[in-house]
C-alpha positions in Angstrom: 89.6 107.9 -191.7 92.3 105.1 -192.3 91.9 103.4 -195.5 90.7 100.3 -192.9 88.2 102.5 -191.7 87.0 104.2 -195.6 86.5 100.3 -197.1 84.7 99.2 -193.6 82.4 102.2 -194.1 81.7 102.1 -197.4 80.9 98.7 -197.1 78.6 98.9 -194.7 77.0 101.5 -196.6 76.3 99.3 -199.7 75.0 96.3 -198.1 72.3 98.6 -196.6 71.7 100.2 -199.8 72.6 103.4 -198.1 73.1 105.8 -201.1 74.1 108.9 -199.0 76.6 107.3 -196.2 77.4 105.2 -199.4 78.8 108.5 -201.2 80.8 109.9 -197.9 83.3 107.5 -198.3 84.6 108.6 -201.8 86.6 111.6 -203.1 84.7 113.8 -205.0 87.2 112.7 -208.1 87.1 109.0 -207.8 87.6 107.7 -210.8 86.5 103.5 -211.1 88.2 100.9 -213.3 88.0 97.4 -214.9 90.7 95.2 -214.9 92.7 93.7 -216.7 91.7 96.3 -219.8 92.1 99.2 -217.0 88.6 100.7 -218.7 87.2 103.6 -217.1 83.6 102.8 -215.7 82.9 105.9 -213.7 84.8 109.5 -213.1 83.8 111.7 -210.3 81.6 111.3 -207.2 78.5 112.4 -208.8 78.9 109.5 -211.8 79.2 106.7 -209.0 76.5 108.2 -207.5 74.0 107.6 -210.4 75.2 104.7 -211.3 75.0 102.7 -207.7 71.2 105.0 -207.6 70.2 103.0 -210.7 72.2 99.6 -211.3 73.1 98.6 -207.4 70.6 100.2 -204.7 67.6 99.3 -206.6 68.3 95.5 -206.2 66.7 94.5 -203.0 68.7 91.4 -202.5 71.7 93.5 -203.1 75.1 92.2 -200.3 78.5 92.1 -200.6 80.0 89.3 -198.9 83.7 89.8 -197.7 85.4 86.5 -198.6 89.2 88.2 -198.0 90.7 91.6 -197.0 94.5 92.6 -197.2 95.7 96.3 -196.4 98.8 97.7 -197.9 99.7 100.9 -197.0 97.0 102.9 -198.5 95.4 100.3 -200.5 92.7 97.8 -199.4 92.0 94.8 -201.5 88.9 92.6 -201.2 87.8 89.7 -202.2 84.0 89.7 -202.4 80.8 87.6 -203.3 78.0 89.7 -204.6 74.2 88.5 -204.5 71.3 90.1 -205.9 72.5 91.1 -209.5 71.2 88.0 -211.3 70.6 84.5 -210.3 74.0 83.5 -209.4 76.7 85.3 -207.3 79.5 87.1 -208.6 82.5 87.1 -207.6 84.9 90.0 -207.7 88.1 91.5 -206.0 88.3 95.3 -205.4 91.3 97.4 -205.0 90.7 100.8 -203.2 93.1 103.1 -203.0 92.7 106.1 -200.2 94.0 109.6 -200.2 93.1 111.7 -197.6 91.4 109.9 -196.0 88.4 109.4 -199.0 88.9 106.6 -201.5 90.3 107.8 -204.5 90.3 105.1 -207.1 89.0 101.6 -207.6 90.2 98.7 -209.6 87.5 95.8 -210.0 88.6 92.6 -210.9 85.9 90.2 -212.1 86.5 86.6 -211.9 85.5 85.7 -215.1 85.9 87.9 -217.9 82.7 89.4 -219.5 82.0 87.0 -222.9 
């Protein structure tokens, strides 16, 4: 897949709550980041998978809404609102990085830092 093609998918997969098609877009090493501390939140493909199983998929109001997208080489960067974790939307931008076709790493960027 074309990094284009691994964000699209992956997507997709979350606003449908779709655990397994979900999963198929990441490398089995991903490893996921905040910014601007750079703290890892999840390493490997089976972490991310038990963390969007029980903190994202169980939200039935769960959607990312794509607000932005820019593609740099092997990076895609979004700018997303996200409904259905609490009463408000959040909003967040997301670098992915792709390698081999599989996303590889993931930088989120909150817009407001946690208090």
């Amino acid at each position: 897949m074309t990094p284009l093609e691994c964000v699209e998918l992956q997507l997709a997969a979350y606003n449908e709550r779709n655990l397994k098609l979900f999963l198929t877009a990441f490398a089995e090493n991903v490893r996921c980041y905040r910014l601007p501390d750079m703290v890892l939140t999840i390493d490997g493909k089976a972490a991310l998978g038990e963390f969007y199983a029980a903190n994202r998929f169980v939200h039935e109001g769960l959607h990312a809404k794509l607000l932005n997208r820019m593609v740099v080489g092997n990076k895609v960067i979004d700018h997303e609102l996200i409904h259905g974790l609490g009463p408000e939307p959040m909003e967040t931008s997301v670098v992915f990085v792709i390698e081999d076709g599989l996303i590889a790493q993931v930088f989120f960027i909150p817009a407001k830092s946690p208090s």
